[in-house]
C-alpha positions in Angstrom: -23.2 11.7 -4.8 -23.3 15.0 -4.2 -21.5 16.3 -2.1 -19.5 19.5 -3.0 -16.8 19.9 -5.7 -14.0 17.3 -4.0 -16.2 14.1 -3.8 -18.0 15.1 -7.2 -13.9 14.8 -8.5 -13.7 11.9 -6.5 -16.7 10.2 -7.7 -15.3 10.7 -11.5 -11.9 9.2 -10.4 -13.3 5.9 -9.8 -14.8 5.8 -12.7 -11.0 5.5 -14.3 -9.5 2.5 -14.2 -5.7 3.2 -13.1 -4.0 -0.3 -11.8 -0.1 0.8 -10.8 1.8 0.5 -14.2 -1.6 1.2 -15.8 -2.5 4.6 -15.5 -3.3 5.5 -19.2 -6.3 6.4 -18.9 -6.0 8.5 -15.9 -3.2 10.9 -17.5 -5.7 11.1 -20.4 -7.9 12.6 -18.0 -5.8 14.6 -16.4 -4.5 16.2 -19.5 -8.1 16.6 -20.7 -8.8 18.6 -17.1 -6.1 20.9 -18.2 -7.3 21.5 -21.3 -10.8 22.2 -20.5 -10.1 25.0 -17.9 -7.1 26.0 -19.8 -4.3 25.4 -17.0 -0.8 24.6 -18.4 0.3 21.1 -17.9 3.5 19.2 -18.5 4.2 15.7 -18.7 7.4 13.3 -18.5 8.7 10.5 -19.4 7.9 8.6 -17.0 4.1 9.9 -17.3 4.2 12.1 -14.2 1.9 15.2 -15.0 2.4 18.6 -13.5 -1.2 20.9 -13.7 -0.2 24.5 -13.0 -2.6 26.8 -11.5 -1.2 30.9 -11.8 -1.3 33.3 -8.6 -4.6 35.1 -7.8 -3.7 38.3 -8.8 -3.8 39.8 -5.3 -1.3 36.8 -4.5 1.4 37.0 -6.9 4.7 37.5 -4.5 3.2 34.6 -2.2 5.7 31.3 -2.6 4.0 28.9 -4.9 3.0 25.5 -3.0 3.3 22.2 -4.8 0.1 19.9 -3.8 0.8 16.1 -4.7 -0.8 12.8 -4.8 -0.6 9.3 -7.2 -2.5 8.4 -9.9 -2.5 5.2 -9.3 -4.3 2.5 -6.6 -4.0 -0.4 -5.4 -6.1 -3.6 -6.7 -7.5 -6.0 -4.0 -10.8 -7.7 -4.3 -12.7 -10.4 -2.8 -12.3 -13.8 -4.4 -16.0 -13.9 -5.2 -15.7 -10.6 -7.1 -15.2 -10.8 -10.5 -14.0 -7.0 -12.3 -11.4 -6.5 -14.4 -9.3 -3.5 -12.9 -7.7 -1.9 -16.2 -11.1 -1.9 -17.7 -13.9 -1.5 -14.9 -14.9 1.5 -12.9 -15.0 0.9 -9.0 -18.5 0.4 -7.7 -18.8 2.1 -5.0 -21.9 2.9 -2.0 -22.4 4.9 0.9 -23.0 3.7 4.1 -24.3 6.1 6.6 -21.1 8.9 6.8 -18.5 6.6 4.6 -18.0 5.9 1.0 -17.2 2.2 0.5 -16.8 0.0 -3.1 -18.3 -3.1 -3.0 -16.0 -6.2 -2.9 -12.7 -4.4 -4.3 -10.8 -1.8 -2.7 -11.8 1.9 -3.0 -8.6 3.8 -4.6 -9.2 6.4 -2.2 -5.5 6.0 -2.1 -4.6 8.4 -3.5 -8.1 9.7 -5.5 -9.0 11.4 -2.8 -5.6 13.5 -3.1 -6.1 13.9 -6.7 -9.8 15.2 -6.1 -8.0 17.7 -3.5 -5.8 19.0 -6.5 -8.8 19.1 -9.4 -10.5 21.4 -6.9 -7.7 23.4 -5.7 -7.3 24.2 -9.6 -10.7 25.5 -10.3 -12.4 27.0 -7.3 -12.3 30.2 -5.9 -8.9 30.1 -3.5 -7.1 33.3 -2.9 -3.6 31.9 -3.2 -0.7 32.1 -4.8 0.7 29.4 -8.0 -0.9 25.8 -7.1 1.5 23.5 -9.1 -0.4 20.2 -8.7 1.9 17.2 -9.5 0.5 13.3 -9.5 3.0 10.9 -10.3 2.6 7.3 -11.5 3.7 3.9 -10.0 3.5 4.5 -6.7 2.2 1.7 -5.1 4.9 -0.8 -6.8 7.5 0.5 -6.6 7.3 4.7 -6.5 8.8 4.4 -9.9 7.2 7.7 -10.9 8.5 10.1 -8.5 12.0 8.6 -8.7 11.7 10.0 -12.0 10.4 13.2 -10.8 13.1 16.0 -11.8 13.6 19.2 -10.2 12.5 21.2 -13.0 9.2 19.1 -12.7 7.9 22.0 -10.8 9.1 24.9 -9.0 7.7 25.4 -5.4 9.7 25.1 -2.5 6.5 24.1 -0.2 5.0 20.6 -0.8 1.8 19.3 0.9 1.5 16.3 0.3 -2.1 14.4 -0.2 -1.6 10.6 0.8 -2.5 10.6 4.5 -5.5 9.0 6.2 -6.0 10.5 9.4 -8.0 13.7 10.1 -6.2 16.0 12.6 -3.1 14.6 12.2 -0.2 16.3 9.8 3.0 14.0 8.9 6.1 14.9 8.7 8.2 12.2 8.2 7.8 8.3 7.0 9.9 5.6 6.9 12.0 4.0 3.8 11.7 0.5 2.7 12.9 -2.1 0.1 11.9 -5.6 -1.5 13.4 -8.5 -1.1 12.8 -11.1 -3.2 13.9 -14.4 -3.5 14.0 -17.3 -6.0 14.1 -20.3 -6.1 14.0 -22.9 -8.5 14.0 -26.6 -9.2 13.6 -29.8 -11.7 10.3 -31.1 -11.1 10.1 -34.9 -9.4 7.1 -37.1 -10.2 4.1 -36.4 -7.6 3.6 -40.6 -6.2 0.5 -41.3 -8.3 -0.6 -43.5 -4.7 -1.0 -40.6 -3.1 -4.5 -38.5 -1.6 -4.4 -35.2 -2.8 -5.5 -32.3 -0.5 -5.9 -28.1 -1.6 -5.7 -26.6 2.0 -7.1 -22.9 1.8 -6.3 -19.4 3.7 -9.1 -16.5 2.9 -11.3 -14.1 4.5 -8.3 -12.5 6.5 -8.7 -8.9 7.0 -5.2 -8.1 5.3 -4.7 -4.3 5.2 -1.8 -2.2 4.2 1.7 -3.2 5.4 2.8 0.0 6.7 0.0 1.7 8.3 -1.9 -1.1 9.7 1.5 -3.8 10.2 1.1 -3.3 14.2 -2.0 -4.3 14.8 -1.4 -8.0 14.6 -3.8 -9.5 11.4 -2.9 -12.5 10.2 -1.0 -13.3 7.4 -1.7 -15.8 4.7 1.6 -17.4 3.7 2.8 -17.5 7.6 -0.3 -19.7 8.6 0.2 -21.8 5.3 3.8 -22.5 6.3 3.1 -23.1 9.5 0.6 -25.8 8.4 2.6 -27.1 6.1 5.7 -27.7 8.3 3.2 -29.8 10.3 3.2 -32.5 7.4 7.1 -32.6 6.8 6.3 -35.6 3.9 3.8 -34.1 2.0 4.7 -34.1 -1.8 3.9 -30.8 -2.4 2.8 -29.6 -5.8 1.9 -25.8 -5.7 1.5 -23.1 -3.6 0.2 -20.0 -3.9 -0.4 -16.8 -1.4 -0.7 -12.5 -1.3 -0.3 -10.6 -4.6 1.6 -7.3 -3.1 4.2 -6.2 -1.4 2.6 -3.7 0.5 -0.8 -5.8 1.0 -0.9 -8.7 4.0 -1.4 -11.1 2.3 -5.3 -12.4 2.6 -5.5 -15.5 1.0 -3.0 -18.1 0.1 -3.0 -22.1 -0.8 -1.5 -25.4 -1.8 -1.7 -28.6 -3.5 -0.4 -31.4 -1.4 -0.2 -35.7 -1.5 0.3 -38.1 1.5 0.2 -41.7 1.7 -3.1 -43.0 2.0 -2.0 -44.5 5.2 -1.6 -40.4 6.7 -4.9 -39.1 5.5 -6.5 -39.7 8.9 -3.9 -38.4 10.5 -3.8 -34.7 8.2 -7.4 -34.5 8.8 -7.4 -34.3 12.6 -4.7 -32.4 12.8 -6.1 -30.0 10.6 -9.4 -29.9 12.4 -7.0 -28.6 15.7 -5.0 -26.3 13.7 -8.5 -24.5 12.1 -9.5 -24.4 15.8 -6.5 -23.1 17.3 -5.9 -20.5 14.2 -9.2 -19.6 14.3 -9.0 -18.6 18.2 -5.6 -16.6 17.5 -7.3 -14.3 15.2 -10.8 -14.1 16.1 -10.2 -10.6 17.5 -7.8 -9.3 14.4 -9.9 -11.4 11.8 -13.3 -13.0 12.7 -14.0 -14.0 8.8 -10.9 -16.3 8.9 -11.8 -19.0 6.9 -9.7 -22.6 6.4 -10.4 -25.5 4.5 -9.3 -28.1 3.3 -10.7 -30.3 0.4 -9.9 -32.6 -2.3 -7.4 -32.0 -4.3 -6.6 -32.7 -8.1 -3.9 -35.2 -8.9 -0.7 -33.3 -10.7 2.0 -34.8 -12.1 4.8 -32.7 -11.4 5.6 -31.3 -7.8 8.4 -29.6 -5.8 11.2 -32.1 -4.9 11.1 -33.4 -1.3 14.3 -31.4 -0.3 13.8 -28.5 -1.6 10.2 -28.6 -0.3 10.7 -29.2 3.4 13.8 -26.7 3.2 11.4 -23.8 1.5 8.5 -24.5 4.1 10.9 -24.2 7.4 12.4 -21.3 5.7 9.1 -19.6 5.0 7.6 -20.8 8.7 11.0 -19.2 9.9 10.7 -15.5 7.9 10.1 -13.0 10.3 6.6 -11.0 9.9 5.0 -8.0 11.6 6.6 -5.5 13.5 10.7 -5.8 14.3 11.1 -2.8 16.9 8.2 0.6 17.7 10.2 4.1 18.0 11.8 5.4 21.0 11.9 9.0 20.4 7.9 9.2 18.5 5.2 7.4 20.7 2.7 4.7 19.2 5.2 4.4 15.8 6.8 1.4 14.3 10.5 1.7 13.9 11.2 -1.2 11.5 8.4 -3.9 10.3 8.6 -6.6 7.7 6.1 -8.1 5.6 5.9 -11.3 3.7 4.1 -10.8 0.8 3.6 -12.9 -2.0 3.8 -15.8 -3.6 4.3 -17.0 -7.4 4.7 -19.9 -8.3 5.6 -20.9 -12.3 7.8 -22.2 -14.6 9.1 -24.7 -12.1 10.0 -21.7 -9.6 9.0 -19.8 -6.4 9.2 -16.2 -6.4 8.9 -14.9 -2.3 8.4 -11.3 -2.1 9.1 -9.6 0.9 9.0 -5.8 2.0 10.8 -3.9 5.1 10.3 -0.5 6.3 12.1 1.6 8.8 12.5 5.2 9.4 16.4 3.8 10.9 18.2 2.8 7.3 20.7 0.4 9.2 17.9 -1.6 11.1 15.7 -1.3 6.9 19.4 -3.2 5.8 19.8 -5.3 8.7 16.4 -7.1 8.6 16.7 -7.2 4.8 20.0 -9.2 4.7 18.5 -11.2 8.1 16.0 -12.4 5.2 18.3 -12.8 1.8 20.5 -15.4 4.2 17.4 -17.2 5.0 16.3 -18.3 1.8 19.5 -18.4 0.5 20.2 -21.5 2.9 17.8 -23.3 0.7 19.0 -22.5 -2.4 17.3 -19.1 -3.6 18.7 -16.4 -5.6 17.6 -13.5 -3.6 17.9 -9.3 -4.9 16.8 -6.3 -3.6 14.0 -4.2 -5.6 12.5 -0.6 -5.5 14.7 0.8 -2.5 12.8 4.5 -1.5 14.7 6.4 1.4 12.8 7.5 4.7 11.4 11.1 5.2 13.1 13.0 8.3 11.3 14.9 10.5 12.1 18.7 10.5 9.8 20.3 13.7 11.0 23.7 12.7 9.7 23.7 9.5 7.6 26.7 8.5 4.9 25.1 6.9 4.2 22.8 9.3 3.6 25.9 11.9 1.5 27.5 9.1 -0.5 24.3 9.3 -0.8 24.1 12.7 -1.6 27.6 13.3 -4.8 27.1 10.6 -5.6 23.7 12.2 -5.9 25.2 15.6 -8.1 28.1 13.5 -10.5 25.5 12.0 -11.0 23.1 14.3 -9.9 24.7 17.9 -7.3 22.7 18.9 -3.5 21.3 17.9 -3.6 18.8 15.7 -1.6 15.8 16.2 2.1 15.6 14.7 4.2 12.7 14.0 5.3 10.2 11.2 4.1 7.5 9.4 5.4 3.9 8.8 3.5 3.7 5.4 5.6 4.9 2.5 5.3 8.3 1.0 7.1 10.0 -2.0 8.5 13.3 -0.2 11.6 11.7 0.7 12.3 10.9 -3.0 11.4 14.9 -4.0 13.8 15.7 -1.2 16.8 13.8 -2.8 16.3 16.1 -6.1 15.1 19.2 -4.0 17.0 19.4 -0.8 15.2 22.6 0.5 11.6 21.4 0.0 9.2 22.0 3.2 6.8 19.0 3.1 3.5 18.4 5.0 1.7 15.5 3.9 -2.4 15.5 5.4 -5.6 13.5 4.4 -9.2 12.7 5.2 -9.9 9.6 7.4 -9.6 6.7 5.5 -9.6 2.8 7.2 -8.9 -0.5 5.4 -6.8 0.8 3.1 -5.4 -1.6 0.5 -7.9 -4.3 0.9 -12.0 -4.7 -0.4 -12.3 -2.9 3.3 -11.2 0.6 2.4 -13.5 2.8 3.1 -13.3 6.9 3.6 -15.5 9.3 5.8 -17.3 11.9 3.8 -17.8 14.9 6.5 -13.9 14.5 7.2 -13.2 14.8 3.0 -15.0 17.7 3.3 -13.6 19.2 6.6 -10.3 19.0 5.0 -10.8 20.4 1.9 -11.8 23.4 4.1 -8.5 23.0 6.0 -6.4 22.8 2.7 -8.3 25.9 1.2 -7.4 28.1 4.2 -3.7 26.7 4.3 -3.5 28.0 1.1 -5.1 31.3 1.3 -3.0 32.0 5.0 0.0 30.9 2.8 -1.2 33.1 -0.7 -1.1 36.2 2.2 2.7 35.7 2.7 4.7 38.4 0.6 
């Protein structure tokens, strides 16, 4: 690959392995980066790393700009792919004007916003101090820039690097939390009489639960459930489905017995439910692919009660988008997503995730959910709470970037929010007077093997970065 400093940054990044909760070897690099080009760098406890970059000397009264972006990505693959993501690079190919990895997702969330910062560092920008900050954790949790202090760094203007539209600029995103229940049980005897079925949900196109929640994909666990509360006696022995809580979900499954005298039965009405699910989402997701096969005898299985109460439940949990915005066209207000499934240990763990830029309608559907699953029998919390990101349409940055946009590229660029979850409105709570902008190349399928990124828009907005900086290193 060669195709100027940014993707040459970008094509070293995915060599790293950097799982959320594992990025290790990523802050080695980083640190090693600073090192080399002899930049000052800072680290927390937390592992966040702050690369500082001084003024150009003809730039030293112009404010200092903070870029940011995450270190680490999220890990989907196909099920025939076999990697191990803490200790295999991505594989990646180019396909006509897109870079794609083959059967995993990309990590161009958030590489590409570190490969923005590596170059902002070392070429030739007339601008002021360039303090770039990549925090850890993001993508479970945004445990790293909940950490982030306000000595961290010291600019008042942030631009942040985790958007994937070109010609757009964000200015506001919405907050979310995880639900989670549990539930747990004493295992009954699975009837050793019974025929044994594994019923299968995969090739679903899945995608990332904020930014791609509206446009109707299917979800896993919903169509398992669905099946599921078809056969209200089935002895049900395991289920499995998603692995995030920001994914939908793109496989799940489950081990089930009926009487021998039902089999016939389950099989036709299978072969109508594969039909009629397969219609549904032929549009959303044409690979949709259910089966079902034999399945292995086990001994132990979920007790009929608590069973048929946890499939209706599940069938029941609300999924996709709850309400769109009345004040910002095209954007969804308040969305949930369900998740994941774990089962172990003679327990269920249901994750769930809601987003809204409205904190009472993020609450509302939240407790909607904890009642639901507490009516059969689940312990349900709340996990990794992050607060929205408010709009400001006065802010000064944002007219700097609009007035360079309309430079570059000869027209306004689009301006709105996001749905997906970004880490400003966590800087904001430490920094109240921060100016944020967050911006990014065009980048589709993100958090599935589909993620793929356009390499002339990478490029055309590293050129748009480069002058917001230098119209911003002017400023006295």
């Amino acid at each position: 690959m060669n195709h100027g400093p940014v993707l040459q940054y970008f094509e070293e990044i995915t060599k790293i392995p950097r799982p959320s909760k594992h990025e290790e070897k990523m802050r080695r690099y980083l640190l090693a980066f600073a090192k080399e080009h002899n930049l000052s760098a800072r680290e927390d406890a937390a592992g966040n790393i702050c690369i500082v970059r001084e003024p150009d000397p003809a730039c030293r009264s112009a404010p200092a700009v903070v870029l940011q972006s995450h270190m680490d990505m999220v890990c989907e693959k196909d099920q025939t792919k076999t990697i191990n993501f803490e200790t295999d690079p991505i594989e990646t190919e180019i396909v006509g004007d897109w870079i794609c990895a083959k059967g995993t997702t990309l990590g161009a969330d958030n590489g590409i916003g570190i490969a923005y910062s590596l170059a902002a560092l070392t070429e030739n920008i007339r601008a002021g101090k360039i303090e770039c900050l990549f925090t850890v954790d993001e993508e479970t949790g945004l445990t790293g820039a909940k950490a982030v202090s306000a000595e961290m760094f010291e600019g008042s203007l942030l631009i942040n690097l985790d958007s994937e539209e070109e010609g757009a600029i964000c200015t506001g995103c919405a907050g979310g939390v995880e639900t989670v229940a549990e539930i747990s049980w004493t295992p009954a005897p699975s009837p050793a009489e019974n025929i044994y079925f594994r019923f299968t949900i995969d090739g679903l196109s899945g995608g990332h639960s904020g930014m791609e929640i509206h446009l109707g994909r299917a979800n896993s666990i919903k169509i398992l459930a669905e099946f599921l509360a078809k056969i209200p006696g089935a002895t049900i022995c395991r289920l499995f489905g998603g692995n995030l809580s920001n994914a939908i979900p793109r496989h799940a499954e489950a081990i089930f017995g009926v009487p021998a005298a039902d089999v016939e039965d389950v099989k036709n009405m299978f072969s109508a439910f594969a039909c009629e699910t397969t219609q549904k989402y032929q549009k959303t997701d044409p690979d949709i692919a259910l089966s079902l096969e034999p399945g292995s005898f086990e001994a132990e299985s979920i007790p009929a009660g608590v069973a048929k109460s946890l499939v209706a439940a599940l069938d029941a949990c609300k999924n996709g988008v709850i309400a769109m915005s009345t004040t910002i066209p095209d954007l969804v207000q308040t969305s949930t997503n369900l998740a994941a499934l774990e089962m172990k240990n003679n327990s269920l763990t249901i994750t769930t995730l809601q987003r809204s830029v409205a904190e009472s309608e993020k609450t509302a559907v939240s407790e909607e959910i904890t009642k639901l699953f507490e009516q059969c029998g689940a312990v349900v919390t709340t996990e990794n709470e992050f607060p929205g990101w408010m709009p400001d349409p006065d802010s000064p940055l944002l007219q700097t970037a609009v007035i360079v946009h309309e430079k570059i590229y000869g027209k306004r660029p689009l301006i709105g929010a996001t749905h997906g979850g970004l880490e400003c409105g966590l800087f904001r709570r430490v920094r109240p007077e921060l100016d944020m902008i967050a911006i990014g190349p065009n980048i589709t399928g993100a958090h599935s093997p589909q993620e793929r990124m356009q390499i002339s828009s990478a490029n055309r907005v590293w050129e748009y970065l480069c002058e917001i900086l230098e119209t911003i290193g002017e400023k006295k």
